[in-house]
MARBA-3410 file (N, C-alpha, C, O; in Angstrom, 1 decimal):
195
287.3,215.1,-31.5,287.3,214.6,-32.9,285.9,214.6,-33.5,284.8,214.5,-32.9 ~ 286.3,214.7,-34.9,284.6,214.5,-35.6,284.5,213.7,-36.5,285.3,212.8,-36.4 ~ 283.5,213.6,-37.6,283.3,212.5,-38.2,284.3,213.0,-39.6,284.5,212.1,-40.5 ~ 284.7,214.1,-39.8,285.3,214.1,-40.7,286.5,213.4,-40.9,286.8,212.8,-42.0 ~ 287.4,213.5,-39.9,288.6,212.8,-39.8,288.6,211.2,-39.5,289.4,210.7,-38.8
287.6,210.5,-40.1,287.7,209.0,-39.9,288.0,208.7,-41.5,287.7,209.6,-42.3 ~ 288.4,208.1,-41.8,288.7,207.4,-43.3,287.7,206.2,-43.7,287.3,205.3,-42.9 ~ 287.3,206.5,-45.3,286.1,205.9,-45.8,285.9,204.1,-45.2,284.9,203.5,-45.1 ~ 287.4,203.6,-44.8,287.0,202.3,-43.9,286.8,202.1,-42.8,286.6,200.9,-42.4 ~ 286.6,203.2,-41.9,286.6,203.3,-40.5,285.0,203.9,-40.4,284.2,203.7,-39.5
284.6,204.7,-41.5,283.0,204.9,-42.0,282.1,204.1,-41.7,281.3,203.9,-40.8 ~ 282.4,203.5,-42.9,282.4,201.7,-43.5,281.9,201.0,-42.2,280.7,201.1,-41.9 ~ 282.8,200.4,-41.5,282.8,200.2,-40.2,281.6,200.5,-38.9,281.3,199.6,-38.1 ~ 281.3,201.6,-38.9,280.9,202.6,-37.8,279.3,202.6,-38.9,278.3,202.5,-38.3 ~ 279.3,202.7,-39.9,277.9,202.4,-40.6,277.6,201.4,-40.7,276.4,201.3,-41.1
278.5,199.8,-40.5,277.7,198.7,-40.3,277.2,198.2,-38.8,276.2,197.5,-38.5 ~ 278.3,198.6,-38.3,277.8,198.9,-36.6,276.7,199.4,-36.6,275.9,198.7,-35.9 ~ 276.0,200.8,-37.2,274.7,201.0,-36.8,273.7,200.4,-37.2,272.9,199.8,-36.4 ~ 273.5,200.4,-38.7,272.8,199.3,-39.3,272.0,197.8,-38.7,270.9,197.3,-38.8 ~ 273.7,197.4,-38.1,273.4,195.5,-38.2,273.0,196.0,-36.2,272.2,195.3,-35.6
273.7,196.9,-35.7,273.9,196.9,-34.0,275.2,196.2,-33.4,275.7,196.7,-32.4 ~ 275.8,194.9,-34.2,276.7,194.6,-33.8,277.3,194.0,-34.7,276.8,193.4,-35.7 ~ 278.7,194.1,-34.4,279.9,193.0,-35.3,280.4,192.3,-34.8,280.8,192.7,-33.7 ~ 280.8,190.9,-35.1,281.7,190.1,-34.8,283.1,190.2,-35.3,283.2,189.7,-36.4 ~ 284.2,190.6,-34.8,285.2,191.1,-35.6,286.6,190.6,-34.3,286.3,190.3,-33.1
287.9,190.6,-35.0,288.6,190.2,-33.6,289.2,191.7,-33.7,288.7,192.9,-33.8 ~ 290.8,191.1,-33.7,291.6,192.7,-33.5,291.9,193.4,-34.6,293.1,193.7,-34.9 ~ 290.6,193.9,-35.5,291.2,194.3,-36.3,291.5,196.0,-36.2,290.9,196.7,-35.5 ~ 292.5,196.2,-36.8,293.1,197.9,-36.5,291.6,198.8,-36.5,291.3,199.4,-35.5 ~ 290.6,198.9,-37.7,289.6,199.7,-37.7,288.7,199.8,-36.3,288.2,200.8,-35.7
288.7,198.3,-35.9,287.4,198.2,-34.4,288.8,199.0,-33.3,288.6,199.8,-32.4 ~ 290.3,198.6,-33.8,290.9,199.6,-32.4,290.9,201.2,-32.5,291.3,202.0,-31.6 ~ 290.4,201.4,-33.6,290.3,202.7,-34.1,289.8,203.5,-33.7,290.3,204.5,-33.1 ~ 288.5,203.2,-34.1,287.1,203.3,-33.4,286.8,202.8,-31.7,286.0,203.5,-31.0 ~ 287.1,202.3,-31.5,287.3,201.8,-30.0,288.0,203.1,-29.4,287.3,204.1,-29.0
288.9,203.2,-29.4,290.4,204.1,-29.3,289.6,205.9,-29.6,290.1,207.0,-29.3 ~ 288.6,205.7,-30.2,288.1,207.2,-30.7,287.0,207.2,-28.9,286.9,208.3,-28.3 ~ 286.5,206.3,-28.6,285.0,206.1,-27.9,284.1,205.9,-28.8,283.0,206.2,-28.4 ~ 284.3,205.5,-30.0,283.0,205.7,-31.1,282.5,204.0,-30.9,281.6,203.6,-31.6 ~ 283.1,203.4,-30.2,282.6,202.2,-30.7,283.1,201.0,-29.2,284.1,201.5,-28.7
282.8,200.0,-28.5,283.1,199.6,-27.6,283.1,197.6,-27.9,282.3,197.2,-28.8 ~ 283.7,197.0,-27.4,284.3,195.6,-27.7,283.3,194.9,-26.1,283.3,195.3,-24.9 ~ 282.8,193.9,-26.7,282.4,193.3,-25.4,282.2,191.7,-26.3,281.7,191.3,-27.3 ~ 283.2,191.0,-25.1,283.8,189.8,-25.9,284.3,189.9,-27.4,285.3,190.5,-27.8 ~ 283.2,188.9,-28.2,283.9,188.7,-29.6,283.1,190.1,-30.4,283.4,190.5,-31.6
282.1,190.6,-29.4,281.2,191.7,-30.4,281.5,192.9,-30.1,281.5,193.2,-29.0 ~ 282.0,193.9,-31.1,282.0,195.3,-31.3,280.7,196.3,-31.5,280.4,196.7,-32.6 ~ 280.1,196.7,-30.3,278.7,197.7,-30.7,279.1,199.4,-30.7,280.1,200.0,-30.2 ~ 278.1,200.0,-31.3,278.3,201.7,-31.3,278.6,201.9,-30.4,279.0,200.9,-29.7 ~ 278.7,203.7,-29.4,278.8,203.7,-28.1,277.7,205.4,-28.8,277.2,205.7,-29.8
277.7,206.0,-27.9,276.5,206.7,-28.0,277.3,207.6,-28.9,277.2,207.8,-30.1 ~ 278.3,208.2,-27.8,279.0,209.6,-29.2,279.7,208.6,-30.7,280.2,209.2,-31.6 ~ 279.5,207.2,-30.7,279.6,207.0,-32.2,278.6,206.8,-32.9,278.7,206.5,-34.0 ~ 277.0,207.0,-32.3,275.4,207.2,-33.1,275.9,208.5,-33.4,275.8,208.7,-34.7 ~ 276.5,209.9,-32.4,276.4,211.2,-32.8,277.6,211.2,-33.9,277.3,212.0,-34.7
278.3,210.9,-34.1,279.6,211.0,-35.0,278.5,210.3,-36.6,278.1,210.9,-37.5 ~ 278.5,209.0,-36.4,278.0,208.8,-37.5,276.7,209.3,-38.1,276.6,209.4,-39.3 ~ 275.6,209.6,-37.4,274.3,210.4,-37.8,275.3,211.8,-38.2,274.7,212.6,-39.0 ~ 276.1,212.2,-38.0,276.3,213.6,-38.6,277.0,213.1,-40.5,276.6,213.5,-41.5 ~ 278.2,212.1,-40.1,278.8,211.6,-41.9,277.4,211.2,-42.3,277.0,212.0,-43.1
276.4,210.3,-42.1,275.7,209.3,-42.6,274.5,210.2,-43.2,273.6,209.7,-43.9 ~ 274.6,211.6,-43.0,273.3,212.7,-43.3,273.6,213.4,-44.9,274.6,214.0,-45.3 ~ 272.7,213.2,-45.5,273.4,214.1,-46.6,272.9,215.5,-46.4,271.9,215.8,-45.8 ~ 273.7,216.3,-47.0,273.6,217.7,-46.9,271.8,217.9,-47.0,271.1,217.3,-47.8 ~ 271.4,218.8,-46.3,269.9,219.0,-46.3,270.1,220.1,-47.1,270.9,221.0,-46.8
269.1,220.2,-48.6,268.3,220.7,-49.8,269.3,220.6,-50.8,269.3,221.3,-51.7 ~ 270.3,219.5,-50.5,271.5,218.9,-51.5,270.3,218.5,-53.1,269.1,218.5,-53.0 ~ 270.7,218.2,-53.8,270.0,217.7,-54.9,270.2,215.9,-54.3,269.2,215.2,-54.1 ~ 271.2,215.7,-54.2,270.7,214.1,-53.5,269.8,214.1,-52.4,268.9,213.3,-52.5 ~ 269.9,215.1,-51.3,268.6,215.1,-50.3,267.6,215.4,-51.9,267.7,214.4,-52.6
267.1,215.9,-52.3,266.1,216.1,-53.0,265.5,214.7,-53.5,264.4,214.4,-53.5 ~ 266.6,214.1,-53.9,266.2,212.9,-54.9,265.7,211.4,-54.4,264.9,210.5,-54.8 ~ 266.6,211.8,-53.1,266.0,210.7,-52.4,264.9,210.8,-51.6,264.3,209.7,-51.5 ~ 264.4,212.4,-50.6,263.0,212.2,-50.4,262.0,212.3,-51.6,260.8,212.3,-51.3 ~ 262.2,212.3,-52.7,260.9,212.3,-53.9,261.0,210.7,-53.7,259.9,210.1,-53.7
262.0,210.1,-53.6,262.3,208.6,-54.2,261.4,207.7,-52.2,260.7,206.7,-52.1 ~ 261.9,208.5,-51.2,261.4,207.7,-50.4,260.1,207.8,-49.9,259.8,207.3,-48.8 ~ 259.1,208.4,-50.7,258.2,208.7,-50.5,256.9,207.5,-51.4,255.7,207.5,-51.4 ~ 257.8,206.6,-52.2,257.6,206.2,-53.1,258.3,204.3,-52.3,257.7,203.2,-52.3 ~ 259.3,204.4,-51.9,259.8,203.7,-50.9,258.8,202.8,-49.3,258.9,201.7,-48.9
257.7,204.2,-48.7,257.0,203.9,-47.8,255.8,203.2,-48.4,255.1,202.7,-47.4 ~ 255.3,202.9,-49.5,254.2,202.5,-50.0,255.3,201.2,-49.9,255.5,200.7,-48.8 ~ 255.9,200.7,-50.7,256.7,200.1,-51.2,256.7,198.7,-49.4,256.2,197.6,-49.3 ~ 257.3,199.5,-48.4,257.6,199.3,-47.4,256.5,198.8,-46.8,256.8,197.9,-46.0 ~ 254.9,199.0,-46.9,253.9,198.5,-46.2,253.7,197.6,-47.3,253.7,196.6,-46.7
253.5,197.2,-48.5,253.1,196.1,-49.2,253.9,195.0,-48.8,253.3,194.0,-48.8 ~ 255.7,194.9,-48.3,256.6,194.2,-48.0,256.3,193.3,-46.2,256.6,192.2,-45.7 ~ 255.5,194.6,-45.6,254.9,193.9,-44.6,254.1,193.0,-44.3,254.1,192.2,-43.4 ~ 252.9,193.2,-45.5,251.9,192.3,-45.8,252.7,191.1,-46.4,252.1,190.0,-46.1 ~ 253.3,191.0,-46.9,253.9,189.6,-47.5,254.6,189.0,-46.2,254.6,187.8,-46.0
255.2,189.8,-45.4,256.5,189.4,-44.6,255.0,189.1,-43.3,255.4,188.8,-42.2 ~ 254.2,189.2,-43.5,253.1,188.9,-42.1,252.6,187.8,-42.5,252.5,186.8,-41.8 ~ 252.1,187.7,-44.0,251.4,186.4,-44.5,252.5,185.4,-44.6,252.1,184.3,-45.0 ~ 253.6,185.4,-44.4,254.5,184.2,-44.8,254.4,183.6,-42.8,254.6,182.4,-42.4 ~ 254.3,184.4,-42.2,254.1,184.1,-40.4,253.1,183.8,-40.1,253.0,183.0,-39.2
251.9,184.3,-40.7,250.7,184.2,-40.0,249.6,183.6,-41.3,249.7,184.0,-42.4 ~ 248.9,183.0,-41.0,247.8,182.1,-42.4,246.6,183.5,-41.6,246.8,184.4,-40.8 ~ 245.4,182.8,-42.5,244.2,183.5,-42.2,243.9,183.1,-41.0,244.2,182.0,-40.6 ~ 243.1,184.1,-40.2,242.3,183.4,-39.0,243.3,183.8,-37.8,243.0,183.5,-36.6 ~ 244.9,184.5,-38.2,245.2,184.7,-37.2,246.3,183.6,-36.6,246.9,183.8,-35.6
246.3,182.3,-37.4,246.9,181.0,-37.3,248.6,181.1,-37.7,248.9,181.8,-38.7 ~ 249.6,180.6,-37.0,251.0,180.7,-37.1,251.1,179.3,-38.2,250.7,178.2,-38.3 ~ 251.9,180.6,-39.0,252.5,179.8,-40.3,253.3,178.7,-40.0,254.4,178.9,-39.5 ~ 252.7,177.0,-40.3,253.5,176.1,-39.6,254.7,175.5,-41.0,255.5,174.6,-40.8 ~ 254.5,176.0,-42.6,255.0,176.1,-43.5,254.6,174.8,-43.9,255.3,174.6,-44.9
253.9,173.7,-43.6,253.1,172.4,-43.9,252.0,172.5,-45.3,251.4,171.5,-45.8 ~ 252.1,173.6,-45.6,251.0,173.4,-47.0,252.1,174.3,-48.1,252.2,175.5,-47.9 ~ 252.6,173.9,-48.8,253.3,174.3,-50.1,252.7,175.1,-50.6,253.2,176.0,-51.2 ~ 250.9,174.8,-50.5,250.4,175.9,-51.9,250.6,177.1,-51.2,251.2,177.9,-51.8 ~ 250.2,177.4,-50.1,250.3,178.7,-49.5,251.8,179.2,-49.3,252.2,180.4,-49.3
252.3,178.4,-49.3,253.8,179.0,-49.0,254.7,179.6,-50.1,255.5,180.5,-50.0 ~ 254.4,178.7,-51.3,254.6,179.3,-52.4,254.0,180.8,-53.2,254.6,181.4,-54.1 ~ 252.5,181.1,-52.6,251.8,181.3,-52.9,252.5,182.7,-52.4,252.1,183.6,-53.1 ~ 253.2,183.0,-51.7,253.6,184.1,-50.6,254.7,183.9,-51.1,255.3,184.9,-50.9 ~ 255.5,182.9,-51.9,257.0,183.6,-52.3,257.0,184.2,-53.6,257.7,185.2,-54.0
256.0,183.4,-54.4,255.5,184.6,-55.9,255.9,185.5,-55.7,256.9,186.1,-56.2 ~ 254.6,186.1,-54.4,254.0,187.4,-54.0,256.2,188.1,-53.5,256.9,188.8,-54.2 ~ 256.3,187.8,-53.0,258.2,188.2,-52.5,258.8,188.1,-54.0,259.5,189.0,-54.4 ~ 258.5,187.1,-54.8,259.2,187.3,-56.0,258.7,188.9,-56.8,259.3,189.8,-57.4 ~ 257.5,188.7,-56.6,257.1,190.2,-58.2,257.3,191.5,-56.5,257.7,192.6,-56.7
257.1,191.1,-55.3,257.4,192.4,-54.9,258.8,193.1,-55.5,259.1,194.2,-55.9 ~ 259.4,192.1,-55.5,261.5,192.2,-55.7,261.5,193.0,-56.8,262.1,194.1,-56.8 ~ 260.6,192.4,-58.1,260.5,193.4,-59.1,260.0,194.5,-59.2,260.5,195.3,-60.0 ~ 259.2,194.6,-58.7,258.8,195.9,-58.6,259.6,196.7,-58.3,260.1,197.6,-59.1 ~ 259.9,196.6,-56.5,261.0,197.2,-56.0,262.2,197.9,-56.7,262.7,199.0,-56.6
262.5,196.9,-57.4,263.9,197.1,-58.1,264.6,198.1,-58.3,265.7,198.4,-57.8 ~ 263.8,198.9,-59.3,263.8,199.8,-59.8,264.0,200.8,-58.7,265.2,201.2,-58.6 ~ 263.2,201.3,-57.8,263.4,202.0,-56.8,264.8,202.1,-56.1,265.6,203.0,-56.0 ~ 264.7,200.6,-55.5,265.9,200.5,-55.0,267.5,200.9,-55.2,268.5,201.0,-54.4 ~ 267.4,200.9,-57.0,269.2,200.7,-57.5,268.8,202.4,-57.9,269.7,203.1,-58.2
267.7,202.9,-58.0,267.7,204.3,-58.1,268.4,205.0,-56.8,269.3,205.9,-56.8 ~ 267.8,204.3,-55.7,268.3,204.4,-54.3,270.5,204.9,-54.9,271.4,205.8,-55.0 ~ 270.2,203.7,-55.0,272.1,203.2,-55.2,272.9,204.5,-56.3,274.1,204.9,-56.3 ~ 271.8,204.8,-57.3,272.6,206.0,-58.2,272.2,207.2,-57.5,272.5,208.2,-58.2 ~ 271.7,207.3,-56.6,271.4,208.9,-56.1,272.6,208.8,-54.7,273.1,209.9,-54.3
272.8,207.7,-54.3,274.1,207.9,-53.1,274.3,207.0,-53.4,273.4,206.3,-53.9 ~ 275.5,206.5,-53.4,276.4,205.1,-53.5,276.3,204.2,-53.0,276.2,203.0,-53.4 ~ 276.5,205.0,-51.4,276.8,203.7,-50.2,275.7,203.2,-50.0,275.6,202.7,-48.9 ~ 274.3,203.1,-51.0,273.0,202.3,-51.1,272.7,201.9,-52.1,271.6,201.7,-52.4 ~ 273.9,201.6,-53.2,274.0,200.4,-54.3,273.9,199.3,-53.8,273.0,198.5,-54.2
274.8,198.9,-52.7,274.7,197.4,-52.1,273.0,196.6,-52.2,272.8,195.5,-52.7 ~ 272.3,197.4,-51.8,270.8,197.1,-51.8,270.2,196.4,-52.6,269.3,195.6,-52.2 ~ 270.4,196.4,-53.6,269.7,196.0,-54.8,270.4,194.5,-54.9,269.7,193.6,-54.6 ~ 271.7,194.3,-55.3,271.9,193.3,-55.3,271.9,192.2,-54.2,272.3,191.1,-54.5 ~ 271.7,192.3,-53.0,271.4,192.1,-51.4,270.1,191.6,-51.9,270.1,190.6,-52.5
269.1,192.1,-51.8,267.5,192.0,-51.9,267.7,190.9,-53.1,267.6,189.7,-52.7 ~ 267.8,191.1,-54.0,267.6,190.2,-55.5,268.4,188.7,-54.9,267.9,187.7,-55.3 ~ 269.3,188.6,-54.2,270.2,187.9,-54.3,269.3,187.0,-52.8,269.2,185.8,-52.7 ~ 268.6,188.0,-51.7,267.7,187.0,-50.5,266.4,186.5,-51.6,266.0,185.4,-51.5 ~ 265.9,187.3,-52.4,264.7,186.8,-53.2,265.0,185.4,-53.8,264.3,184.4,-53.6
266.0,185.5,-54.6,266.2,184.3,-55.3,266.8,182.9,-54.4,267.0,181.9,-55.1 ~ 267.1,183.0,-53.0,267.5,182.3,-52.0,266.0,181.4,-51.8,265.8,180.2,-52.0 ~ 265.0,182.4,-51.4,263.9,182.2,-50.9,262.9,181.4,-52.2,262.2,180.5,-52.0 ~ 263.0,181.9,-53.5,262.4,181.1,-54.8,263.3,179.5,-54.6,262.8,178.4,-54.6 ~ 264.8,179.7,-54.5,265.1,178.0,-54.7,265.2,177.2,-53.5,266.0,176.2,-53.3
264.1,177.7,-52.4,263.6,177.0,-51.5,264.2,177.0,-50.2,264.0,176.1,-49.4 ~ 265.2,178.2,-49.8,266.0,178.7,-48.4,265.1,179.6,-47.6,265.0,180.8,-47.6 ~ 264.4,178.6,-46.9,263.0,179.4,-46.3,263.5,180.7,-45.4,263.0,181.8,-45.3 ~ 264.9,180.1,-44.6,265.4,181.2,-43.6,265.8,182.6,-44.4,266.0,183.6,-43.8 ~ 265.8,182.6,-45.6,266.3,183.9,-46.2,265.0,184.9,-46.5,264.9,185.9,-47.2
264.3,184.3,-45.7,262.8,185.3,-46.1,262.8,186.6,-45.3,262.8,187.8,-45.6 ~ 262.6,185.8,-43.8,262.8,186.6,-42.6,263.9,186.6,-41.6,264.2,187.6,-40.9 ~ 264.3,185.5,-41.4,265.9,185.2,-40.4,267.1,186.6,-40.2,267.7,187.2,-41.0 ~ 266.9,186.8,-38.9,267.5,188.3,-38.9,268.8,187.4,-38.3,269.2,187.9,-37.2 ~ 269.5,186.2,-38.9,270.8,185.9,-38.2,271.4,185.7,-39.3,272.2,184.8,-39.2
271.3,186.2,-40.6,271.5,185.9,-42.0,271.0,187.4,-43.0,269.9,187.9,-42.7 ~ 271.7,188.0,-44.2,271.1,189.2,-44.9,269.9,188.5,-45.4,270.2,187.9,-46.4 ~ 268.8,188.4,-45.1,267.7,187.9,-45.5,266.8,189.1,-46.2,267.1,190.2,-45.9 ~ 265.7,189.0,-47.1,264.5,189.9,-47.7,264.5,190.8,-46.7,264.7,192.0,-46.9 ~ 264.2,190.3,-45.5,263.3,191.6,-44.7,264.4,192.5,-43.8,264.6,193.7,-43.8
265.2,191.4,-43.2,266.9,192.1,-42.7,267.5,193.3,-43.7,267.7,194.5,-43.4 ~ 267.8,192.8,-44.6,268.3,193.9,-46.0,267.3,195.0,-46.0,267.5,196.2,-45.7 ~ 266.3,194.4,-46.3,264.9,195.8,-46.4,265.3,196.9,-45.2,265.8,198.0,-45.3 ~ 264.8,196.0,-44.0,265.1,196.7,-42.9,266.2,197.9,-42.9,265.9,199.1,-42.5 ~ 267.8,197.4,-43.3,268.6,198.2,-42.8,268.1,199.5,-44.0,267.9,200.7,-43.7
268.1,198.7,-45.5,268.0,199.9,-46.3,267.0,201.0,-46.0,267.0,202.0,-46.7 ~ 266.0,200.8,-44.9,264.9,201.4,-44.3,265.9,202.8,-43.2,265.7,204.0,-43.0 ~ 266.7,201.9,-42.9,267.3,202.6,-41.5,268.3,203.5,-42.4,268.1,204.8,-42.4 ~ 269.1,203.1,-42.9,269.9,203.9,-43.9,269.1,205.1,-44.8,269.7,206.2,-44.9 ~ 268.2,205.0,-45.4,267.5,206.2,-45.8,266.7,207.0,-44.5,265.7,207.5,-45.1
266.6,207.2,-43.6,266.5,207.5,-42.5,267.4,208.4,-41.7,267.2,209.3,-41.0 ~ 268.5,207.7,-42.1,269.9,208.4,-42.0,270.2,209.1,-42.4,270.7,210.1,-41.8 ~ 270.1,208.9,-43.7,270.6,209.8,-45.1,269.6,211.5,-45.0,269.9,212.6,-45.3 ~ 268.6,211.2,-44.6,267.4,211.9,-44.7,267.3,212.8,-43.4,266.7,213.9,-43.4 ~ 268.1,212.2,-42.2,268.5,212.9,-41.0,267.0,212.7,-40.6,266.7,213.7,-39.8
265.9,211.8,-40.8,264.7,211.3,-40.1,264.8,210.4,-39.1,265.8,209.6,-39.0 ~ 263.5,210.4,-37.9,263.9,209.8,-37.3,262.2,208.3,-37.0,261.1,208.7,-36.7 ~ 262.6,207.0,-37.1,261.5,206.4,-37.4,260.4,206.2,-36.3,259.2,205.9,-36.6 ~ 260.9,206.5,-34.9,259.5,207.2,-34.1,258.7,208.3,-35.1,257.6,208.1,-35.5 ~ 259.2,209.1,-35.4,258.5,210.3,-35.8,257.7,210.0,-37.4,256.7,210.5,-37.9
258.5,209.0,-38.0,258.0,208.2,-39.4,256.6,207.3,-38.8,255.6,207.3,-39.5 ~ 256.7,206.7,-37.8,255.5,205.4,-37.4,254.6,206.6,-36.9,253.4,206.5,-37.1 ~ 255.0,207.8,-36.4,253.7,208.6,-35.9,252.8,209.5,-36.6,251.7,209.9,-36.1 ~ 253.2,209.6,-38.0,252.8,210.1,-39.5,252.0,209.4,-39.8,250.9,209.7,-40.3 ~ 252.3,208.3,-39.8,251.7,206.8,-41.0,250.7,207.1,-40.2,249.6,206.4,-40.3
END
């Protein structure tokens, strides 16, 4: 079997599996689907990829190479990696103070001082991101994900900064990181060995 014969909810599925790494899901028909393919494997309440469902889905999850969307989106993620190290520096300064010292979140000015900095990143961003969403679809979600952890973290939900048990700023970033990656048929050993 290949990735063609799966249907856009069993996609769906098999792309949030790789993304997130695991789902919590019970019996539903798509996880027996996928299960039932080998694309995907049940251990207790969690459903994870299985290897030939990384190769099934890196083949759907690729857009055509010298497509005009491939085109649009490496001009766009090139523009994304700058983007991606300024988001580091915020997401380091909200963990770590000067000096090397763990952020114990005990001084407001500083902490605020770093959610500004997360607020005007979001704007900036923006634009990029929902460009992201009109150049492939299934990376619209992004924008309103991101906007929606930013404004968590402004009315004072500290876990939505960084908490990878929740779509948080850096969680969301993250996957939209891994998903153009995908899309792009890159791989991020070979992205961290460039930088």
């Amino acid at each position: 079997m290949n990735e063609a014969d799966l249907s856009p909810d069993a996609f769906a599925l098999l792309h949030e599996l790789r993304l997130r790494g695991f789902v919590e899901l019970g019996d539903d028909p798509l996880v027996q689907d996928l299960c039932s393919r080998g694309y995907a494997r049940r251990t207790d309440a969690r459903v994870t990829l299985t290897p030939e469902g990384r190769v099934v889905h890196a083949a759907r999850a690729r857009v055509r190479a010298g497509s005009e969307t491939d085109v649009a989106l490496e001009r766009s993620y090139e523009r994304f990696l700058t983007l991606n190290v300024a988001l580091l520096l915020v997401c380091t300064d909200w963990q770590v103070r000067f000096g090397n010292v763990m952020n114990d979140h005990t001084d407001p000015v500083y902490d605020w001082d770093v959610v500004d900095r997360l607020v005007a990143f979001d704007e900036r961003a923006g634009p990029i991101v929902r460009g992201f969403g009109e150049t492939l679809p299934r990376l619209a979600s992004y924008r309103p994900r991101l906007r929606s952890a930013a404004r968590q973290v402004r009315d004072g939900a500290q876990e939505w900064f960084l908490s990878p048990s929740r779509d948080s700023y850096h969680t969301v970033w993250m996957q939209l990181h891994q998903d153009l990656l995908l899309a792009l048929g890159r791989d991020r050993a070979a992205e961290e060995q460039t930088s």
